[in-house]
C-alpha positions in Angstrom: 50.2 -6.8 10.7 52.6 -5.5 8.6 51.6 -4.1 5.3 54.4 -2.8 2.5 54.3 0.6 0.8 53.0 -1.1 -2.6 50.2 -2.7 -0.4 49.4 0.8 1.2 49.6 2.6 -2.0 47.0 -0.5 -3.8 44.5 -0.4 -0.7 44.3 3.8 -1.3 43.7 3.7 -4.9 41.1 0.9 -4.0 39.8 3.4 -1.3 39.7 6.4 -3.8 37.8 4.1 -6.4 35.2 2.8 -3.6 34.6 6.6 -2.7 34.2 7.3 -6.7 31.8 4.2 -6.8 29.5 5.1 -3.4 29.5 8.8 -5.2 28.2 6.9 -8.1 25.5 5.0 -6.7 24.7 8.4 -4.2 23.6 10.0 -7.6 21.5 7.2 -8.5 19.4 7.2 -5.5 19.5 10.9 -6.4 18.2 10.3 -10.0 15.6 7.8 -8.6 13.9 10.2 -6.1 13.9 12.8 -8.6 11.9 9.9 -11.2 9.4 8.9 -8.1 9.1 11.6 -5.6 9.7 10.4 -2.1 8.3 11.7 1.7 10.6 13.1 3.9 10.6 9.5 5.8 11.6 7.5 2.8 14.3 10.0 1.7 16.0 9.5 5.3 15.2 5.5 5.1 16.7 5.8 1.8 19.6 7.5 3.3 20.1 5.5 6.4 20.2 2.3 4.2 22.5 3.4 1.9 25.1 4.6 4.4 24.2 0.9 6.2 25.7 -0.5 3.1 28.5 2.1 2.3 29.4 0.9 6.0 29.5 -3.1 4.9 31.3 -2.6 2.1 33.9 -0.5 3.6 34.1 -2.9 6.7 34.5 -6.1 3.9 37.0 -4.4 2.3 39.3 -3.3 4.9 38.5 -6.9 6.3 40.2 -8.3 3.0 43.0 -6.2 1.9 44.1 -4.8 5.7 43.1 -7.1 7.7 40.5 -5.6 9.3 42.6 -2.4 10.3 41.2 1.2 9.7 43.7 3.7 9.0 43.6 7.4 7.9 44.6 7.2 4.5 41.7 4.9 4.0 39.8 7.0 5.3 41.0 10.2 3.4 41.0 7.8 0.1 37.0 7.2 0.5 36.4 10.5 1.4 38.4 11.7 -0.9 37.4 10.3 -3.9 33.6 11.0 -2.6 35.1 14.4 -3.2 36.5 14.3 -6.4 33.5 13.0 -7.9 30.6 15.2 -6.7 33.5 18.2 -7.7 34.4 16.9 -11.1 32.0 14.4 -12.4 28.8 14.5 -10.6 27.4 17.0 -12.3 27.9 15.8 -15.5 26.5 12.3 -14.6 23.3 14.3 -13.3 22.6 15.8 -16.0 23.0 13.0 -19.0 20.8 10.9 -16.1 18.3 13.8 -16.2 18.5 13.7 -20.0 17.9 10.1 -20.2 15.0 10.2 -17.7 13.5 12.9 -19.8 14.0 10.9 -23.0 12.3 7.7 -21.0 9.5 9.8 -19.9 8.7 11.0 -23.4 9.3 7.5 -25.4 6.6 6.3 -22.5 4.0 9.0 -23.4 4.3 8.4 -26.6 4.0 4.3 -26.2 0.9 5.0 -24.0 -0.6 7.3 -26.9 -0.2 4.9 -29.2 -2.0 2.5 -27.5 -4.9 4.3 -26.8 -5.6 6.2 -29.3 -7.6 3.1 -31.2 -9.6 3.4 -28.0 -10.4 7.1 -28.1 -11.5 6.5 -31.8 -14.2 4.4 -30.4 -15.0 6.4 -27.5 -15.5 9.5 -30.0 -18.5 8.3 -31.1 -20.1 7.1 -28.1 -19.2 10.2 -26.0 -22.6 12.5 -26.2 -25.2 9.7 -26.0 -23.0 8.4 -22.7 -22.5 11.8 -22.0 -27.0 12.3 -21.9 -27.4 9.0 -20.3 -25.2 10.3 -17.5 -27.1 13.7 -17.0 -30.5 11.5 -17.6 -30.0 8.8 -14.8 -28.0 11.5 -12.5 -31.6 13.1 -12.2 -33.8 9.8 -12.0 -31.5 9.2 -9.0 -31.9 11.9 -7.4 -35.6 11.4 -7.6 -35.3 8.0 -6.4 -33.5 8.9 -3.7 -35.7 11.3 -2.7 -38.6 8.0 -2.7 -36.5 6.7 -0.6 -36.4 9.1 2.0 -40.2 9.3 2.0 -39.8 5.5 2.0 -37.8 5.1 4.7 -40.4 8.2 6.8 -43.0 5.6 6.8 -41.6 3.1 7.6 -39.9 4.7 10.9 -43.6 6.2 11.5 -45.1 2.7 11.2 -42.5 1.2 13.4 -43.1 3.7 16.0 -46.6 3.1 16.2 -45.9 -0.7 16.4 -43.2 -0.2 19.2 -46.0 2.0 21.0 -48.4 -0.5 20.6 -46.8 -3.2 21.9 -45.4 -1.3 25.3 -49.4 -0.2 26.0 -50.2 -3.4 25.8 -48.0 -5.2 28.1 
């Protein structure tokens, strides 16, 4: 199919600002693993589903606006503005996104402070008398345990004798 020059030059710029956009959203699954870490697994399933899309999208547009034809401009457009924005404005996005994670993490620390202190005022209080009942049942456990044990001793001797028993008599 025929395409004019205008129609070429539109479906590179389009090309260069789809390459600008999957940089974009590349540095948000960037941001996001550095917020969560991720295993090695998830960072390649991560990766394999985001070039899955990147594919889909490219495929719909060259679908729409060249009929389904892939040519090497488009190509160089994609890549190409990929380019120009991990060169020129990657960095910058990385590091207001590292800022503003930084910011979120703090404002949530603080929230979460907030909140519990009331509850650490009331533990204060409680916190040597739990702290003595904790030591205190710790060693009546252990003791009882240790019934237990001899518990259990003669029982197993008693069974014994009954299993005996009951074979010399059969």
């Amino acid at each position: 199919m025929y395409v004019t020059l205008e129609g070429q030059t539109i479906l590179f710029l389009l090309c260069v600002a789809m390459g600008i956009g999957m940089g974009l959203l590349y540095d948000g699954l960037r941001l996001f693993r550095q917020m969560l870490p991720h295993s090695r697994f998830l960072v390649q399933l991560e990766d394999g589903l985001y070039w899955v899309a990147v594919v889909f999208a490219v495929f719909h547009v060259l679908l729409q606006k060249n009929n389904g034809e892939m040519r090497f401009f488009v190509l160089l457009g994609i890549f190409g503005g990929m380019g120009l924005y991990f060169a020129l404005v990657s960095p910058f996005v990385m590091a207001v996104g590292q800022g503003v994670l930084k910011a979120i993490k703090r404002l949530l620390v603080l929230l979460i402070t907030i909140l519990l202190t009331p509850f650490r005022l009331l533990w204060l209080p409680f916190r040597r008398p739990v702290a003595y009942l904790k030591g205190y049942c710790g060693q009546k456990g252990k003791k009882g345990l240790q019934l237990c044990k001899v518990y259990v001793k003669i029982k197993k001797d008693r069974l014994r004798r009954d299993i005996r028993f009951l074979r010399k008599n059969k």
